[in-house]
C-alpha positions as CSV (number, residue, x, y, z in Angstrom):
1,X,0.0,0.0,0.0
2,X,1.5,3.7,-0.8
3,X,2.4,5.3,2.0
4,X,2.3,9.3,1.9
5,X,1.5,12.6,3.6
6,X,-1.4,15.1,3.0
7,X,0.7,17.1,0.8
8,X,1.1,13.6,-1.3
9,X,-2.7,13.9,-2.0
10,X,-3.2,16.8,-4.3
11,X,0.2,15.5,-6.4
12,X,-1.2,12.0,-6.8
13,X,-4.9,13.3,-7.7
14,X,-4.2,16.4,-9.6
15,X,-4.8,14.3,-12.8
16,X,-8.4,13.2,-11.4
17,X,-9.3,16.6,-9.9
18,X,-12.5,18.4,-11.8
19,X,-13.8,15.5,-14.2
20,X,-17.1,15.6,-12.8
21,X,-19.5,12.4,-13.3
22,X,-16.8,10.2,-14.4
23,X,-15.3,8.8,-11.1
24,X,-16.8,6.9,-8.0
25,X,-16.8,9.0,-4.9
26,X,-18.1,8.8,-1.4
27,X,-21.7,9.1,-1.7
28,X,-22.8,8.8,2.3
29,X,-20.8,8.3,6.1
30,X,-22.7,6.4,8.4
31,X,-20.9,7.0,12.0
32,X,-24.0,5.4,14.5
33,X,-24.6,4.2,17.7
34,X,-22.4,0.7,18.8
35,X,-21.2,-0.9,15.6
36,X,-23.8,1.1,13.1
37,X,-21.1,2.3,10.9
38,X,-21.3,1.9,6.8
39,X,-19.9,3.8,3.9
40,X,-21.7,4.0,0.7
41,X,-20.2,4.8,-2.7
42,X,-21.4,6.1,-6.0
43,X,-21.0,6.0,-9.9
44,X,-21.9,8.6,-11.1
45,X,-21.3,8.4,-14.8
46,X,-23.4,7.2,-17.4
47,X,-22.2,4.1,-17.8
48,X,-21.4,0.6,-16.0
49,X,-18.1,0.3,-14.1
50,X,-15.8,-2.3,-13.2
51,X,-14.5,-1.5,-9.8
52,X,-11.8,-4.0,-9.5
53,X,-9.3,-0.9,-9.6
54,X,-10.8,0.5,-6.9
55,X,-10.1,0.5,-2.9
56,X,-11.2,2.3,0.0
57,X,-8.7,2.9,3.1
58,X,-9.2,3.9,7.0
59,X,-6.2,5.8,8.5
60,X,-7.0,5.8,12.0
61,X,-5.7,7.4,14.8
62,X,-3.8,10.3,12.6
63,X,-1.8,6.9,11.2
64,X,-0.2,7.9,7.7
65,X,-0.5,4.3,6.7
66,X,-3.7,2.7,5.7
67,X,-5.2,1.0,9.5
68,X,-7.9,-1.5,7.3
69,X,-8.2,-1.1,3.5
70,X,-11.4,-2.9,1.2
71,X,-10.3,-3.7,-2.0
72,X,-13.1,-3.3,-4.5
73,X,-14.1,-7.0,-6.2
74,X,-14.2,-7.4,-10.1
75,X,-17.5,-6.1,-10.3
76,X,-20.1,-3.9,-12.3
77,X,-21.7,-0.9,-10.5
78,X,-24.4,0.2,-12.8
79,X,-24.3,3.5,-14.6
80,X,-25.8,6.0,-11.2
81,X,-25.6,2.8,-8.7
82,X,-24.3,3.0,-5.2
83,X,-22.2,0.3,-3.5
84,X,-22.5,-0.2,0.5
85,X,-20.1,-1.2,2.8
86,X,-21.0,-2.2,6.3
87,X,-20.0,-3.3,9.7
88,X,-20.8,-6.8,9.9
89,X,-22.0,-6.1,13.4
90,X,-24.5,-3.3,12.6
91,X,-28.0,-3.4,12.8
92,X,-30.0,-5.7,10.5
93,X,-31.2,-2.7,8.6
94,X,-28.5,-1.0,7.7
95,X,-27.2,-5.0,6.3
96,X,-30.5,-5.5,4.4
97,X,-29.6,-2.7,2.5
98,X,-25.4,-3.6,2.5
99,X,-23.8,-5.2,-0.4
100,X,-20.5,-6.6,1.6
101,X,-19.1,-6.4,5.3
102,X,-15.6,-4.8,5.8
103,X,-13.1,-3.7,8.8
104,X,-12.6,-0.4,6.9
105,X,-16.2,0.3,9.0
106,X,-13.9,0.3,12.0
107,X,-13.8,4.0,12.2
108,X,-15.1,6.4,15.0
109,X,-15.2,10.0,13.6
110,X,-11.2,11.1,14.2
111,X,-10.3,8.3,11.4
112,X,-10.4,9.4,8.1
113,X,-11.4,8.0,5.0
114,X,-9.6,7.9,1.4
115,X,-10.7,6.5,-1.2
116,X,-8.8,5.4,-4.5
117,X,-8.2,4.2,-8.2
118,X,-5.1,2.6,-8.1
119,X,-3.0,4.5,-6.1
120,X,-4.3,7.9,-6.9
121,X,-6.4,9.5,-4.6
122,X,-10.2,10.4,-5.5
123,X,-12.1,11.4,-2.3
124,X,-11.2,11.9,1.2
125,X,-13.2,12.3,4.6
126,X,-10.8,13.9,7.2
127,X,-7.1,14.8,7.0
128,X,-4.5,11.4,6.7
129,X,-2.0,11.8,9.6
130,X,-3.9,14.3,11.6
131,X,-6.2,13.5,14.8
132,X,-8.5,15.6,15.3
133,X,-9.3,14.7,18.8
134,X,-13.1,13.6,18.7
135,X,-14.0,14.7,15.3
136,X,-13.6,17.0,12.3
137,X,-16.6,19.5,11.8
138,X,-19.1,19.3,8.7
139,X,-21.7,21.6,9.2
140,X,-23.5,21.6,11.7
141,X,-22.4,18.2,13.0
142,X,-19.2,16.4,12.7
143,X,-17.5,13.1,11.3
144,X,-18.7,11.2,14.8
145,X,-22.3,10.0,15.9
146,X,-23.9,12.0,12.4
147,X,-25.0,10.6,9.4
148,X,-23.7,12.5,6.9
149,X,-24.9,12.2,2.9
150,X,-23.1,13.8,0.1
151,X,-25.2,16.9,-1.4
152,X,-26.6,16.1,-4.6
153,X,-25.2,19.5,-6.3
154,X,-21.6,17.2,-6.1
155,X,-20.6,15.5,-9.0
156,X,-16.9,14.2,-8.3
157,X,-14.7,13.5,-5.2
158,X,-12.9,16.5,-3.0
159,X,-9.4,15.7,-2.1
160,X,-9.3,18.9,-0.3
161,X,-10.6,18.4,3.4
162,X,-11.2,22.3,3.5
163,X,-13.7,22.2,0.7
164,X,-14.9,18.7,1.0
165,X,-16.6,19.7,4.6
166,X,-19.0,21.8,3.5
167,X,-20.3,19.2,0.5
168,X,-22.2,17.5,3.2
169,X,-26.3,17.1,4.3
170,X,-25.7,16.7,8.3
171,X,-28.8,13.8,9.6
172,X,-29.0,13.1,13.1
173,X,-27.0,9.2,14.6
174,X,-28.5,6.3,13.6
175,X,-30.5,7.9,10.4
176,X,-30.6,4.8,8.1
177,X,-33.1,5.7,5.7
178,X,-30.9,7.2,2.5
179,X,-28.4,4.2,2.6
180,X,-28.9,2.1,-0.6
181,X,-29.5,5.1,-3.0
182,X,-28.2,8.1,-3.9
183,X,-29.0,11.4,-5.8
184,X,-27.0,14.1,-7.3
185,X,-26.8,16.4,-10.4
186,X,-25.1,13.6,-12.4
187,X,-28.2,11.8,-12.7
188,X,-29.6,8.7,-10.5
189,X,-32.6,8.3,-8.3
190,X,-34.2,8.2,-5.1
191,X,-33.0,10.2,-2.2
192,X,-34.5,7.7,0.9
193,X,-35.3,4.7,1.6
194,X,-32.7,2.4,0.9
195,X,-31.8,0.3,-2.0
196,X,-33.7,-2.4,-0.8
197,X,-30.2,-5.0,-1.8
198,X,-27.6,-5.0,-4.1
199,X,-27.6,-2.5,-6.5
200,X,-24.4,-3.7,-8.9
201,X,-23.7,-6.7,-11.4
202,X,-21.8,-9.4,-10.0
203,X,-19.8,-11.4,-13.2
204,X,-21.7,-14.5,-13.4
205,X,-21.0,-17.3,-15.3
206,X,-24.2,-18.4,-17.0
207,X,-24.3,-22.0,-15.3
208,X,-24.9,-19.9,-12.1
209,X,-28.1,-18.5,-13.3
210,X,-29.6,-21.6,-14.8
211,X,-30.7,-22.9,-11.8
212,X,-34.2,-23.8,-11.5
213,X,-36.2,-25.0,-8.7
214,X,-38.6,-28.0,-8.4
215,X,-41.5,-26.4,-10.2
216,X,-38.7,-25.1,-12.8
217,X,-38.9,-21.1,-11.9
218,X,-35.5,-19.5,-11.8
219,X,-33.7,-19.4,-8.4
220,X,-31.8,-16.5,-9.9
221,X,-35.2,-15.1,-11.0
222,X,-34.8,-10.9,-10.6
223,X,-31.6,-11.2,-9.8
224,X,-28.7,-9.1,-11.7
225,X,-26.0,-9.7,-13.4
226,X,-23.2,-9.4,-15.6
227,X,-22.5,-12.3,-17.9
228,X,-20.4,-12.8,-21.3
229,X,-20.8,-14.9,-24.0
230,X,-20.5,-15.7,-27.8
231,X,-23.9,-15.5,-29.9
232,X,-24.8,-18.8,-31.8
233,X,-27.9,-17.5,-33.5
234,X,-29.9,-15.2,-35.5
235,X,-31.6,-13.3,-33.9
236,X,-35.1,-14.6,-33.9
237,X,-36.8,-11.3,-33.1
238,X,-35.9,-10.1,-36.7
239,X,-36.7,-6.7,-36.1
240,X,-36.0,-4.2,-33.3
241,X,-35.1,-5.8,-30.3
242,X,-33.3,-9.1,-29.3
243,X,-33.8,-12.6,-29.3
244,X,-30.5,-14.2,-29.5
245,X,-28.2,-16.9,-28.1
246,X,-24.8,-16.4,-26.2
247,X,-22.7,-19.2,-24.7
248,X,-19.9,-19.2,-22.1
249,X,-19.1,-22.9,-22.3
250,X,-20.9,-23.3,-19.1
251,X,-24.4,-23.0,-20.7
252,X,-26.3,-20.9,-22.8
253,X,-29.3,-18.5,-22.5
254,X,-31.4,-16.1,-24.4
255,X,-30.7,-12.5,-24.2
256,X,-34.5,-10.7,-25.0
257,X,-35.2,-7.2,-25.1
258,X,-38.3,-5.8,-27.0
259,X,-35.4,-2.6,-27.8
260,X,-32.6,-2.4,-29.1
261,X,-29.8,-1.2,-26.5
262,X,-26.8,0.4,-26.9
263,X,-26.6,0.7,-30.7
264,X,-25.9,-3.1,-30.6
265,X,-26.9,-5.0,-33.6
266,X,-26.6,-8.3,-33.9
267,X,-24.6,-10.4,-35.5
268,X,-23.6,-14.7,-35.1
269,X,-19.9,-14.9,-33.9
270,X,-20.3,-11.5,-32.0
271,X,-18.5,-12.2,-28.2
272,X,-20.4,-9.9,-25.9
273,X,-20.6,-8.5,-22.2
274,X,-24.1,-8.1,-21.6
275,X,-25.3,-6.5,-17.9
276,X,-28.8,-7.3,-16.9
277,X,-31.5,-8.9,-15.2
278,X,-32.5,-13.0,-15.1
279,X,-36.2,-13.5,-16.2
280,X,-38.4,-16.3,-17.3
281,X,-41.3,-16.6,-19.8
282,X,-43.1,-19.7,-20.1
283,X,-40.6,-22.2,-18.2
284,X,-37.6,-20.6,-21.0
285,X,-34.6,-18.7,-18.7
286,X,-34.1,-15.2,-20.4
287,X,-31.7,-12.2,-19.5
288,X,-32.8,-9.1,-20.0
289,X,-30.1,-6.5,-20.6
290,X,-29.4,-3.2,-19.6
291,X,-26.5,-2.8,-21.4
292,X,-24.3,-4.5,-24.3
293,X,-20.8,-4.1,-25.7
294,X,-19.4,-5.9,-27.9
295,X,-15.7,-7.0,-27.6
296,X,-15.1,-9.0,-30.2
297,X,-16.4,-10.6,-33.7
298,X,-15.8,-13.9,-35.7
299,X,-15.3,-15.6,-32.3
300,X,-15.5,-19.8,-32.2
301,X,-19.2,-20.4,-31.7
302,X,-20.2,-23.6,-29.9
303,X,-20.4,-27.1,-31.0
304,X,-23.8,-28.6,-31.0
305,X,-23.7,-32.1,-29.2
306,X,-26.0,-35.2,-30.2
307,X,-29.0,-35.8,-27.5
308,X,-32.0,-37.9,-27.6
309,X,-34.3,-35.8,-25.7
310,X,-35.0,-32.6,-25.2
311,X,-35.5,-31.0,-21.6
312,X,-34.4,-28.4,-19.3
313,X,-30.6,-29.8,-20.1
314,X,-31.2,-28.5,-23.8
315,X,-32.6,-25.4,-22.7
316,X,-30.3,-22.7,-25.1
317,X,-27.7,-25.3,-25.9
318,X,-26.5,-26.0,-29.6
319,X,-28.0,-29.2,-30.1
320,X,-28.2,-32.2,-33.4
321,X,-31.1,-34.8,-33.3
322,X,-30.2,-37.4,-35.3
323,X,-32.0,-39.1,-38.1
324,X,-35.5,-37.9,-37.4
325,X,-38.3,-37.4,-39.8
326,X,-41.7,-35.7,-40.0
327,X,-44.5,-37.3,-38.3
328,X,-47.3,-35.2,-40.4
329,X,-46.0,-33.4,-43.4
330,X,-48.8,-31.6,-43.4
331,X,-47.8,-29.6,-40.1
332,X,-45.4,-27.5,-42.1
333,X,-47.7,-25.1,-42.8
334,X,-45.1,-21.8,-43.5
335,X,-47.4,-19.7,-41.9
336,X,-47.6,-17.0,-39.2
337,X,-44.4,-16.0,-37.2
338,X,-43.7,-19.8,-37.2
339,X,-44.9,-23.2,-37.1
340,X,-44.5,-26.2,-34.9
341,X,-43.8,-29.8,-36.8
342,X,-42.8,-33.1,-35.1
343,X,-40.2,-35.2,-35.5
344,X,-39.4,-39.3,-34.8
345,X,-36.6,-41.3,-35.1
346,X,-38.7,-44.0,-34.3
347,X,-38.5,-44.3,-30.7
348,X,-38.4,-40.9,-29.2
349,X,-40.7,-37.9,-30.7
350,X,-39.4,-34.4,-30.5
351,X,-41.4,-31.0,-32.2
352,X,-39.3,-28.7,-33.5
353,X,-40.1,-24.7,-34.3
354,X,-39.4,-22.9,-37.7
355,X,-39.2,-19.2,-37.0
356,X,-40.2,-16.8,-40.0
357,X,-36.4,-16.1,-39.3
358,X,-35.3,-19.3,-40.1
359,X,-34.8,-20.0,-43.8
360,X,-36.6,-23.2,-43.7
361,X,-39.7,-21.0,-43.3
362,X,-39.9,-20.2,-47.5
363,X,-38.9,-23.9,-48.3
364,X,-41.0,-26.7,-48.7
365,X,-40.7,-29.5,-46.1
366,X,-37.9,-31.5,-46.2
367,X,-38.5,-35.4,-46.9
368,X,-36.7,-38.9,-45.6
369,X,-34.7,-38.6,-42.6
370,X,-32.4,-35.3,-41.6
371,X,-29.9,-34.9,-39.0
372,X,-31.6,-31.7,-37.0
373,X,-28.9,-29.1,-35.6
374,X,-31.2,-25.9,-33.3
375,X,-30.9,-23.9,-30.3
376,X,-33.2,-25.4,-27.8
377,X,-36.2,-23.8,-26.5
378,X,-39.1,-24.6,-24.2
379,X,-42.9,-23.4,-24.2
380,X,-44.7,-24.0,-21.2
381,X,-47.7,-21.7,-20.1
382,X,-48.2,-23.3,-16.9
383,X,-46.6,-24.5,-13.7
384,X,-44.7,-26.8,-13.0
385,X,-42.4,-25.7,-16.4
386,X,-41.4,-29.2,-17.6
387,X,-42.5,-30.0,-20.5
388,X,-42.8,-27.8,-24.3
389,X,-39.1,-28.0,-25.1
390,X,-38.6,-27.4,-28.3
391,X,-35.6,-27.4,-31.0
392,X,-34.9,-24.0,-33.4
393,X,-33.4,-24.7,-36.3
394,X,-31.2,-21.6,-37.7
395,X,-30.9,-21.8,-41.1
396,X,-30.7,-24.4,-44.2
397,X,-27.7,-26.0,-43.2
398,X,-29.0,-27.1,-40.1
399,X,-31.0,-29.6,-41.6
400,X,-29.0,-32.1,-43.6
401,X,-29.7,-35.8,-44.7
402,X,-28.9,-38.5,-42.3
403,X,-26.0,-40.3,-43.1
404,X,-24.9,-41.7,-39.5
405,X,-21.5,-41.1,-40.4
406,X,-21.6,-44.4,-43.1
407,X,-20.9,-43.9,-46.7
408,X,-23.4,-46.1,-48.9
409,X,-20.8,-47.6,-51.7
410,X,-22.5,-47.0,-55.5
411,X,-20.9,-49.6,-57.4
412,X,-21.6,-52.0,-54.8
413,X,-25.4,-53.3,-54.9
414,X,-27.1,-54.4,-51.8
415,X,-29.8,-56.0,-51.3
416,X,-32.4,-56.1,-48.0
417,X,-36.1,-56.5,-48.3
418,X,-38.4,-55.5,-47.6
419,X,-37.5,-52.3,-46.9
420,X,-39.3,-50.9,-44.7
421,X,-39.8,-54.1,-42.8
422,X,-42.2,-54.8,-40.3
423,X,-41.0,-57.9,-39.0
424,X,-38.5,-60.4,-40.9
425,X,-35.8,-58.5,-42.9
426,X,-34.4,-60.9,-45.3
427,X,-30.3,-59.9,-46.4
428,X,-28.8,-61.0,-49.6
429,X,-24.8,-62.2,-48.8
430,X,-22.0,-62.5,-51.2
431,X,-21.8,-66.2,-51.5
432,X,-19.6,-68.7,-50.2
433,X,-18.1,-66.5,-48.1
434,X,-18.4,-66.0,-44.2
435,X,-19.9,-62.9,-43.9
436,X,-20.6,-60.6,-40.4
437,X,-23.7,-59.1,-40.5
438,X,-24.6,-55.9,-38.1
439,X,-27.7,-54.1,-37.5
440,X,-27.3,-50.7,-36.0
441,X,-29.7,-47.6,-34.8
442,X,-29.5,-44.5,-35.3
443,X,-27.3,-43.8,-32.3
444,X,-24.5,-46.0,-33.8
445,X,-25.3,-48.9,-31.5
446,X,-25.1,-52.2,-32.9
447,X,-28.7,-54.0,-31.6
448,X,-28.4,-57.2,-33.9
449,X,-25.7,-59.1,-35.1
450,X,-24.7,-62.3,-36.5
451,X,-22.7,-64.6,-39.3
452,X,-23.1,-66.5,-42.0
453,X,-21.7,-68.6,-45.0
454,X,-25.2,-69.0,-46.7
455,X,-26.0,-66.5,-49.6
456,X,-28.7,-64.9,-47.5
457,X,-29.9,-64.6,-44.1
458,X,-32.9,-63.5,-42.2
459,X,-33.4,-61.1,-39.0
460,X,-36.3,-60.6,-36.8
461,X,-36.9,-56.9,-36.2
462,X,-40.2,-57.2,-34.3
463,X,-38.9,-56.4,-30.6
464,X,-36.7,-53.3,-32.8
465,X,-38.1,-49.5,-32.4
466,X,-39.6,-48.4,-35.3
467,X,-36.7,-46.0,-37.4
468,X,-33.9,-45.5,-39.6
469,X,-31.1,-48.5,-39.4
470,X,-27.9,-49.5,-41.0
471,X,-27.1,-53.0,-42.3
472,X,-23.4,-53.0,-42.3
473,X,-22.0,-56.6,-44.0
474,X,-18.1,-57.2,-43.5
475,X,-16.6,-60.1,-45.7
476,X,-12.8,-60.5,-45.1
477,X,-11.6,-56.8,-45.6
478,X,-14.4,-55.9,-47.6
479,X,-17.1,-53.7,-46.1
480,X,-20.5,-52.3,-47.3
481,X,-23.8,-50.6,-46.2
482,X,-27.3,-49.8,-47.2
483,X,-29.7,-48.3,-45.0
484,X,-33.1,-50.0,-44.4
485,X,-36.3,-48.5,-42.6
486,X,-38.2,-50.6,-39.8
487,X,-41.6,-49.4,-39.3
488,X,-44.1,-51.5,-37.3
């Protein structure tokens, strides 16, 4: 910690001195009864600030070296948001309103109080290295048993003790009521009553908001935030506003704002810091921002991974069903601002969504089986939110033909019949030769298999879900495949 005199202060924040509404200063002094001490600090700009490069010191005693110091965390106070440090001893509602506990509180009106960026100095209460006795005079009360709340005509920090006395409004000990909120000329509201709780953006990860409860609401429901993330989609919404998908490689959610903010348009690839506020609407998890920047474009989006269901896992993850085709063709309607089709693979059903966004929307529907890559989603009016999960394709090349990773030789002809088969599935073999014959699913699991040295050979498929299959015959180092259709 830098140690230095009085005189030291003005040299180290002549730099600072004047810029008003651009630096964090001391917005209220809380000097009660007992242990009811706090300090409460402001931003007063117009925009969202990380306070990691911020501390606030006690020098007690007339000590030129710091007695306790609180080193800011690496968080986000909102553009005109206040920041409360407390006593952890202190009475429970001067805590309800506290966003951390600190020994800096430890102060008892000849201590004074500095606060910094860095090492430069922004704001002081009192005069480092002098004791005053009891207390230094502000107004008419004083730096011990008042509460004392920065006048709203301030807009930046005094490092002048001689001035900053008189930028004070003098309550009587033990006045709780303006801790939590301040207002001044810079902009900002409220002048009493408290903040009612945190007012900043701690940096979440978005696996720490996903959580959900039993009857699937949000634990982190209201709660803010400041999350990053890469954006994997279009941006549904299609006009202004956002409906878009970011990903930290924890999870995903949807960012939604019926506005644009911050100029911010949209694009996949984008990496983003987005500051906001967790919501729900019908069982999906949404963020609602406040602000966006962007810090990056062409950024490695995510890579969708292969599931068999879709559920609250899916939920805003990149995601590939595998080998699925449409239940009812005639559910592809191309109408309104999207339509709902489902999908089988034979054993599991799925619906998935094609947003007037989505180019799928002016095609016709696609035929046979597809491999389906989407953003998950979920549409549930009603408690408790567990079921409606849904799949969003994004555009045409998320809905390719199945191949299951086998290449189906041309010059080789196979033969398996019939096809689709209901029952018995009869194989033709190359003859004379011992030949291994696999069955496998769509998953890539072999779920039949035998072998044989007659030119053909049978398989029941009763007990077999209904869907696409591979017959995969190996003779010696020869291999080949067809695919074949059970349908019961």
């Amino acid at each position: 910690m830098k140690h230095f005199t009085s005189a030291l202060f003005l040299v180290a924040s002549f730099g600072l001195f004047g810029q008003n509404c651009t630096q964090p200063f001391i917005s209220e002094y809380l000097e009660g009864s007992s242990n009811n001490k706090a300090l409460e600090i402001v931003n007063p700009s117009s925009s969202p600030l990380n306070m990691s490069i911020y501390s606030i010191s006690s020098f007690n005693n007339g000590n030129t070296s710091p007695t306790n110091t609180f080193q800011f965390p690496n968080i986000t106070l909102p553009a005109n948001g206040v920041y409360v440090i407390a006593n952890g001893n202190a009475d429970p509602s001067i805590l309800s309103v506290s966003d951390t506990t600190s020994g800096v509180t430890w102060f008892n009106g000849d201590d004074a109080i500095v606060l910094f960026k860095n090492t430069d100095t922004l704001d002081i209460i009192g005069v480092v290295g002098t004791d005053p006795g009891t207390s230094w005079v502000v107004g008419s009360g004083a730096t011990k048993e008042f509460t004392l709340v920065r006048k709203t005509t301030v807009q930046t920090g005094q490092t002048n003790w001689a001035i900053g006395a008189g930028e004070w409004d003098v309550s009587p000990q033990n006045t709780f009521t303006y801790l939590g909120s301040h207002s001044s000329a810079c902009g900002g509201s409220g002048g009493g009553g408290g903040g009612g709780g945190p007012t900043y953006y701690p940096a979440r990860s978005i696996s720490q908001i996903r959580g959900i409860n039993g009857s699937g609401v949000a634990d982190s429901l209201g709660s803010k935030a400041a999350i990053s993330g890469v954006v994997f989609t279009p941006d549904f919404f299609g006009s202004t506003g956002y409906q878009i998908h970011i990903d930290d490689g924890t999870g995903g959610i949807m960012i939604y704002s019926t506005n644009d903010v911050d100029s911010y348009a949209s694009t996949q690839g984008d990496s983003i810091h987005v500051f906001g506020e967790v919501a729900q609407y019908n069982g999906l998890l949404e963020f609602v921002p406040d602000s966006i920047y962007l810090i990056a474009q062409g950024a490695t989006q995510p890579t969708a991974t292969t599931v068999t269901a879709l559920n609250e896992n899916t939920e805003s993850q990149l995601i590939t069903l595998q080998c699925v085709t449409l239940v009812d063709p005639n559910q592809w309607t191309q109408s309104g601002s999207g339509f709902n089709v489902e999908l089988t693979d034979g054993t599991n059903n799925y619906w998935m969504r094609i947003d007037d966004v989505c180019d799928w929307y002016a095609y016709a529907a696609p035929t046979g089986y597809q491999n389906v890559t989407g953003v998950g989603g979920q549409y549930d009016p009603s408690s408790p939110y567990d079921s409606g999960y849904q799949i969003f394709p994004r555009d045409l090349a998320d809905i390719v033909a199945c191949t299951i990773g086998l290449e189906e030789p041309t010059d080789r002809v196979l033969e398996a019949y019939p096809n689709p088969a209901s029952s018995i599935l009869t194989i033709q073999l190359p003859q004379g030769s011992l030949t291994t014959i696999q069955l496998i699913n769509a998953l890539g699991q072999v779920v039949a298999r035998t072998e044989s040295l007659k030119d053909q050979v049978t398989m029941n498929v009763e007990g077999l879900n209904s869907g696409l299959y591979i017959v995969r015959l190996t003779t010696g180092d020869d291999q080949r495949s067809m695919r074949v259709v059970i349908q019961h």
